[in-house]
N, C-alpha and C positions, 0 to 999 in steps of 0.2 A: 516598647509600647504594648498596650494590654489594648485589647477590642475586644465590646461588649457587643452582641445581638441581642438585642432587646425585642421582646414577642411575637418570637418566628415561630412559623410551622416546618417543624423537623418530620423529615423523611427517616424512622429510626429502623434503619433494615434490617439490621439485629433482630429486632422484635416483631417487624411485621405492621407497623402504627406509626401515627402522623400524632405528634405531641405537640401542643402549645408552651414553647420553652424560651428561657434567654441560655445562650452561648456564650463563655468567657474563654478564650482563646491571649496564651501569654506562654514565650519563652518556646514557642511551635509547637504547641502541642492544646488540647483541649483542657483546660482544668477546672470548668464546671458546667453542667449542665443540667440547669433546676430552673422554674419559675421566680423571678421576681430575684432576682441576683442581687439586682440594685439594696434593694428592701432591706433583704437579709445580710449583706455586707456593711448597711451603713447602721444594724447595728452591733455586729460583731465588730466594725471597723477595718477591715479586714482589706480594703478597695483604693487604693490612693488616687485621688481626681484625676491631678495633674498628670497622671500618668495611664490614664485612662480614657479611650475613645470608644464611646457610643455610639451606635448604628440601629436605628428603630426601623425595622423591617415589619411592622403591622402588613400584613395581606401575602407579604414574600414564602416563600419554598426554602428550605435550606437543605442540600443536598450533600453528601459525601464528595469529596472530588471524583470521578469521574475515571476512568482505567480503561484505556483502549487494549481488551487481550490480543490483538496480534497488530504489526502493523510494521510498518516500514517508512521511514524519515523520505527514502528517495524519491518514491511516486507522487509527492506533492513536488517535486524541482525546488525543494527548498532546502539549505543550507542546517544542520540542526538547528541553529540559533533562531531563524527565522521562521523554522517547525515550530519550536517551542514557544514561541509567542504568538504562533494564532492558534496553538492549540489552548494554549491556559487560558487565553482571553474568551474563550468559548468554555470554560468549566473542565476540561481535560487535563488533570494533573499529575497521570502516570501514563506511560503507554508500554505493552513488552513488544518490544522492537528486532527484527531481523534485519539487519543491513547487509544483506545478498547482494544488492546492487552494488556497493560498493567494494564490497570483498571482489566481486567479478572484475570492475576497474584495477584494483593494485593489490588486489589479494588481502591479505589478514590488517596490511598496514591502511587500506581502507575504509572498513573497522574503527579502526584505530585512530584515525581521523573524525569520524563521527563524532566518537565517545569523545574526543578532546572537546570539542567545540561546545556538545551537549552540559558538558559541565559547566559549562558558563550561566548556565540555565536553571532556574528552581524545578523545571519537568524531574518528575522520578522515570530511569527509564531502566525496565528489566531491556538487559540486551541476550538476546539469544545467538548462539554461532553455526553460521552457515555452513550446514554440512554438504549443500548440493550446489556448488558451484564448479561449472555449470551446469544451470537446471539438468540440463541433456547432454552428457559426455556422448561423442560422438553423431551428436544431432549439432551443435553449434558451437563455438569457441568464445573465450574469456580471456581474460589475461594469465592463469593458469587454473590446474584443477586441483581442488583442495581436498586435501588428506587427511589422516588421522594426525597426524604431525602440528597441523596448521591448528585443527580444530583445540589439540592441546594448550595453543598457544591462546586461544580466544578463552578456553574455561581456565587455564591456572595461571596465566599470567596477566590478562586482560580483565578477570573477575567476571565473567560472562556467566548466567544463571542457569540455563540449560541449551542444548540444540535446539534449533531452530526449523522450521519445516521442511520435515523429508520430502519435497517435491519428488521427486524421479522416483518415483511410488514401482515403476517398473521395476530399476535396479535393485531395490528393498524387499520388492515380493522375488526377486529370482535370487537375492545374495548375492550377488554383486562382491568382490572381495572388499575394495577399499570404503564401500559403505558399509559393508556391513564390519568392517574392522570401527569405524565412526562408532554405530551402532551399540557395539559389544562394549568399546569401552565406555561409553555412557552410561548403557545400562548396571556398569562395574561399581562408575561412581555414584547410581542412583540419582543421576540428570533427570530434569523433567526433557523431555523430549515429541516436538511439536509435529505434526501432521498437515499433509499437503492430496489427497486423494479424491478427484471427482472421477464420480461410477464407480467406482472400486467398491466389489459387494461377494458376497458368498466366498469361497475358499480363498481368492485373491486378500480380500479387508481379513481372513483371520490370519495368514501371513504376513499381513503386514503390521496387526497389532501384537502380533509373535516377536516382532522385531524391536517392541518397545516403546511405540507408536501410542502418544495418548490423546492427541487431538486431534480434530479437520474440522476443516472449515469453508469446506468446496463440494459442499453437497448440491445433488440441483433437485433431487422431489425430497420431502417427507417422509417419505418410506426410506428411503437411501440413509437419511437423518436419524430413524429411528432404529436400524440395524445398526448403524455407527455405535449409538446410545444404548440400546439394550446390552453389546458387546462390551461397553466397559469404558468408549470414549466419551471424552469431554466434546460437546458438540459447540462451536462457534459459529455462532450465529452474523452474515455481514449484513452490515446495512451502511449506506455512502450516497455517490453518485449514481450506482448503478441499479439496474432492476434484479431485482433479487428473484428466484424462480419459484422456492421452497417457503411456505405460510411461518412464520413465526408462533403466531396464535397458536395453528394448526399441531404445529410440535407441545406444545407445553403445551394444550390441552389434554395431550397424549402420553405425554410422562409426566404430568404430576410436579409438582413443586421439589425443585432439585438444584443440586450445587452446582453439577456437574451439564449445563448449558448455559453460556457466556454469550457475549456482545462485542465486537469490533467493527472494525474501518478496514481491515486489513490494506490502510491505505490511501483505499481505492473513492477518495474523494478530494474532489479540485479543492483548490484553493478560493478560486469562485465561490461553491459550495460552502465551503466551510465561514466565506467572510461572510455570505448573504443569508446563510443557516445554521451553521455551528458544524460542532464536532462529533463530537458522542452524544452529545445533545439534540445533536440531530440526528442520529441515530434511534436516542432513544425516542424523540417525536414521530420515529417512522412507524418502530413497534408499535406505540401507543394507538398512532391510527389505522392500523392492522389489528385492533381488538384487544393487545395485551394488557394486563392492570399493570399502572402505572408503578406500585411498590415492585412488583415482579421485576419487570421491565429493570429500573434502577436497581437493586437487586446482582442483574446479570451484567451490569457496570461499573458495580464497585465490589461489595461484599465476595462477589463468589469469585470473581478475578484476584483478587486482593489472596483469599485462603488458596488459589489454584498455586500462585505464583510468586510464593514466599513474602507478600508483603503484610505479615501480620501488625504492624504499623497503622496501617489505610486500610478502606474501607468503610468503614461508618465513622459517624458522628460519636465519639465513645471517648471520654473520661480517659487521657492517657497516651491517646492516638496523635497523629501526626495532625497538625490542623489546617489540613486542608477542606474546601469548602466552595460551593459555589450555589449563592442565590439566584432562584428564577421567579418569575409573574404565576406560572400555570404550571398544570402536571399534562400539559398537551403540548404547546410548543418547544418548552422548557427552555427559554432564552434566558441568557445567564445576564443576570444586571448585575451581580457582584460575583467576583472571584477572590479566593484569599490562600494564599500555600504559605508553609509554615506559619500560619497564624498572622499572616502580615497579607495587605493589598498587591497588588502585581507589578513591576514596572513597566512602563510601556516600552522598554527595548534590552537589549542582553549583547552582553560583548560577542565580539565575531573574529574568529581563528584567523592569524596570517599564513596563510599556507604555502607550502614550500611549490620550488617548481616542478615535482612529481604529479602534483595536486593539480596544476593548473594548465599542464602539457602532458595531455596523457591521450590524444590523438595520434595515431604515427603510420598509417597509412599511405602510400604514396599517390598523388592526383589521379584524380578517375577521367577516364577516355568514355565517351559515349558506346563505344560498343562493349565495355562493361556492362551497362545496364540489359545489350540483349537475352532474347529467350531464344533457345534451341527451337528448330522448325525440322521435323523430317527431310530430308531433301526432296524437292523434287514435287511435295506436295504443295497443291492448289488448297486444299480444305484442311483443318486439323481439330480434331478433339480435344479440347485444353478443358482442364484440373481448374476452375477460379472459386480462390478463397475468398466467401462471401462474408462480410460484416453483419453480425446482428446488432444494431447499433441501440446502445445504452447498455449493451451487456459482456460479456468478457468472449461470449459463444462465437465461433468461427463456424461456418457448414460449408463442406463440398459441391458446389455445383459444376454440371460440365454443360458446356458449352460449344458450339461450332461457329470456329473462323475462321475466316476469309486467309488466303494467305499472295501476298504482292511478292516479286521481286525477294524470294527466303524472309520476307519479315510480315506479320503477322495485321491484320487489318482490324482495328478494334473498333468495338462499338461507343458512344460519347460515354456509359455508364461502367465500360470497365478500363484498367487502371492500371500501369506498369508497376512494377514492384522490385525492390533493390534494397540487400540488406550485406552490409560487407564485413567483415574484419576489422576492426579501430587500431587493434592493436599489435600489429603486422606490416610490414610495410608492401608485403607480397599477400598481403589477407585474402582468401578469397571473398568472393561473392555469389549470391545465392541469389534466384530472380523468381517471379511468380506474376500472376494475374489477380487482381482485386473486384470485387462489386458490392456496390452497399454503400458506396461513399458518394454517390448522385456523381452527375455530367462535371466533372472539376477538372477547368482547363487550366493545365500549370504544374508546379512538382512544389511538393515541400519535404523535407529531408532533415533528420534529428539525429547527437548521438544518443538516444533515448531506448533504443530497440532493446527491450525486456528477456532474458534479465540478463544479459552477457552486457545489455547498454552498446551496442555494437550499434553501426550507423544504420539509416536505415531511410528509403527516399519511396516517394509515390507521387506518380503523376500521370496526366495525358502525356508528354512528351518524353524522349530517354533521354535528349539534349538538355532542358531542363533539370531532370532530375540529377544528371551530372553534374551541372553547375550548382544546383542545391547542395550537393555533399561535398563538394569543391569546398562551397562559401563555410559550411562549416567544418571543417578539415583547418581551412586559412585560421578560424578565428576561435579552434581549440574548443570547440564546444556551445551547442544550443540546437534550438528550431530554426533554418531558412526557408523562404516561401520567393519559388522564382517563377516569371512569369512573361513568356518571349524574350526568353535570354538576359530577363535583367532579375536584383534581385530586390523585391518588394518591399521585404521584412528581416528582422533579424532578433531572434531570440536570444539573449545571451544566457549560458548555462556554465560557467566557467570552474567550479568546482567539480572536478574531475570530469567534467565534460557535461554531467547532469545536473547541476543544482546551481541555485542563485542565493547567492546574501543578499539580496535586498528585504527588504520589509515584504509582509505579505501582500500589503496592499497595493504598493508600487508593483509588485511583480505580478500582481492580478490582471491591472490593468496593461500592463504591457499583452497577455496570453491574452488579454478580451480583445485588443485590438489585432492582434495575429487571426484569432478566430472568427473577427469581423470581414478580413481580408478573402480569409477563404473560403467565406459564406456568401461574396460577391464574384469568388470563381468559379462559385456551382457546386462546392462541398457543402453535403446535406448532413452530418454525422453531428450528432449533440454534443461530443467533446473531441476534435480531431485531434489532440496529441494525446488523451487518451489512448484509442484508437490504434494509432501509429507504434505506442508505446508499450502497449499491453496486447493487445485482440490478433493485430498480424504477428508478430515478431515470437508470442511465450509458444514454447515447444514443450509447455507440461497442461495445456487446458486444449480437450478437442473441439473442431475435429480436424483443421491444420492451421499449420505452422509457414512461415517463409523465416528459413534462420540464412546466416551465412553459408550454408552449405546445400543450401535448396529448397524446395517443399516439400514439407513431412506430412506425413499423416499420421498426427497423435496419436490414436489409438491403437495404429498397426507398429506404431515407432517405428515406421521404415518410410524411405525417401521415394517418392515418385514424379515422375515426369510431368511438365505442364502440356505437353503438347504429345498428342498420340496421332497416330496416321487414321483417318475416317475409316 
């Protein structure tokens, strides 16, 4: 079938201008694009009816498909198949992907499971390979730690495009042997190789772009952004769910019109989000209303992603190219009224992997006892100075606060607004566990508990009670994976996440509403947090964004990359 776009306004990024054109689109690819198509084929004859459908887009936008430069399948909890269909459905029709998470679950063959399933799927997706799992050797545990060996396996056997985000920005500025063995042989075979460093500036960022380093995308001011970018990196710019720190505007008014600043998700938006607002799309509506011109903008979502990362294919609307394509209303909201990859319309659903039982039992922790969940108390002390990791909520940022409590009977007397914490070993049957103090999550009386804790995906519980929160990680331990929400010993809710303990095949929309009514649950227990498994999933648990951490093995202190105590003697 051939589809015509009859007198759309084309977004031509190539060139910088907005053309009144038709689109002939056949065989997946673009093969014309002039005014009045119709006109001029009937009398060349050149056009066969019958095998031709029309699509008069008078007032419509027609975009490039859409390229999310960095991102990850696993922080939506969705299965790739069911990634891939709310993200095309929203105009996103490639994304360069790191499946960390998954590598962390069963290592390379995790991976490996993704890309199966992803193929089922018309998404284009660069996969990049996880050289930093786990984020933090020695700060948390995974299912093991990946080597040079493994990474081999992801780029010559697996077909994988480059490395993937050197999170442990530490190990890379100090050389580290087995990353930087990673490191060396990428750079041997001329990999692109992706970036992961927030604050890292002066002698530290020129060590670490010494090492091969060509992207970040974890800046938090402008200035930080513009030492990246003068230096030689590609600066990735996020926009999602969350509050971004760093002006958009404010950057590209400063460097000038350039290739080399991108646009992502890294993610880090719900699924909520994406049904009620799009994907990159809404992304790019966030720029827009942060002052950037809307060509630029779009621009930093196709074009300059597309030349970054091998896909000379995609990217514009061009005579040749892959025909992918997504119509909007406006160059402000950019809602996508039509999508079309390979030249064809979408389907509304994509086959879905049967996975083995490595896939689907990959919990192995043995039952947790409630004196698990305690925290150390100096002996003896009435008073204590405790370390509590506060939430900055909407954002990824953790901050240090200390606090003075009460201490009963060796156990700690908390206030309604702070929050026991418990992050354990999944994959261990003797796993430790790591405990800590939370605030920022309002008076929530109860525990909810995920194998979701970033990015090792290790379990990970919070609540007012430790009896609760034991029974939360119990309930998901029994049932191999997901969010539980318990509450005076019973359990309220149950999230199911059955592939590899983080993700759900269902449709997006089903699975939306399941997380809406979980987060309804815990907004009538007194959780104040705009997205709690957010939260849970990212903000306490990652051991590479400051300023702490609560991994399995304790609470860190980002910055200092060293473990400290919750509780100190007054």
């Amino acid at each position: 079938m051939k589809y015509l776009l009859r007198n759309v306004n084309l977004l031509d990024v190539e060139r910088g201008e907005i053309v009144k054109t038709d689109i002939l689109m056949e065989n997946g690819v673009f093969t014309r694009i002039e005014p009045d198509i119709r006109l001029a084929a009937s009398k060349g004859g050149t056009l066969e009816a019958q095998k031709l459908q029309e699509i008069f887009c008078d007032g419509l936008f027609a975009l490039p498909g859409l390229i999310d430069a960095h991102s990850h399948v696993e922080l939506s909890m969705l299965s790739s198949a069911s990634f891939a269909e709310a993200l095309l459905q929203k105009g996103t029709t490639a994304a360069v992907l790191d499946a960390h998470d998954a590598v962390n679950v069963l290592g390379v063959r995790g991976a490996a499971y993704l890309m199966k399933e992803m193929a089922h799927t018309p998404l284009t997706p660069v996969w990049m390979a996880s050289p930093c799992v786990p984020s933090a050797p020695g700060c948390e545990d995974c299912f093991g730690q990946i080597e040079l060996a493994d990474i081999r396996t992801m780029i010559e056997e697996y077909g994988m495009y480059g490395i993937a985000e050197a999170m442990d920005f530490h190990r890379v500025i100090e050389g580290e042997a087995s990353l930087a063995a990673i490191l060396a042989y990428a750079r041997k075979k001329g990999l692109w190789i992706d970036g992961h460093a927030p604050c890292v500036r002066g002698e530290a960022l020129d060590a670490y772009i010494a090492a091969g380093v060509r992207t970040d995308h974890e800046s938090v001011t402008v200035e930080e952004m513009l030492e990246k970018y003068e230096k030689g990196m590609y600066v990735i710019v996020r926009r999602g769910s969350l509050k971004e720190p760093a002006s958009a505007r404010e950057l590209l008014e400063k460097v000038g019109e350039t290739e080399r600043v991108l646009l992502s998700t890294d993610g880090c938006i719900t699924v909520q989000d994406m049904l009620a607002h799009g994907h990159m799309n809404y992304a790019l509506a966030q720029l827009v209303s942060e002052g950037v011109e809307p060509m630029r903008a779009v621009r930093m979502a196709t074009l300059y992603p597309a030349k970054a990362y091998g896909l000379s294919h995609m990217g514009s609307v061009t005579v040749g190219k892959k025909a992918d394509l997504l119509l909007v209303k406006d160059l402000q909201d950019f809602e996508a009224v039509f999508v079309y990859v390979d030249g064809m319309p979408l389907l509304s659903a994509y086959e879905r992997e049967a996975f083995p039982e490595e896939v689907i039992h990959s919990l192995h922790h043995k039952a947790f006892v409630k004196q698990d969940m305690a925290i150390e108390v100096p002996a003896g002390a009435e008073e204590v100075q405790a370390a509590v990791l506060a939430v900055v909520d909407g954002t990824l940022e953790t901050r240090k606060e200390e606090k003075i409590l009460r201490v009963k009977a060796d156990a700690l007397c908390l206030p309604a607004d702070i929050l026991y914490c418990a992050v354990a070993d999944r994959y261990r049957k003797e796993g430790s566990v790591g405990t800590g103090l939370v605030c920022g999550a309002g008076t929530f009386r109860g525990a909810v508990a995920g194998s979701i804790a970033q990015d090792t995906q290790n379990l990970i519980g919070l609540g007012s009670d430790r009896a609760d929160i034991c029974i939360a990680m119990n309930e998901v331990l029994k049932r191999q994976g997901g969010v539980a929400f318990v509450q005076d010993g019973e359990v309220k809710a149950f999230l199911a996440l059955p592939v590899m303990g983080i993700l759900s095949q269902k449709p997006a929309a089903d699975f939306a509403k399941e997380v809406q009514n979980l987060n309804l649950l815990l907004k009538e227990a007194g959780m104040t947090l705009s997205n709690p498994l957010l939260t849970l999933s990212l903000q306490i648990p990652l051991a590479v964004i400051p300023e702490l951490a609560i991994t399995n093995r304790g609470l860190l202190d980002v910055a200092q990359n060293r473990f400290i105590p919750v509780c100190r003697p007054v």
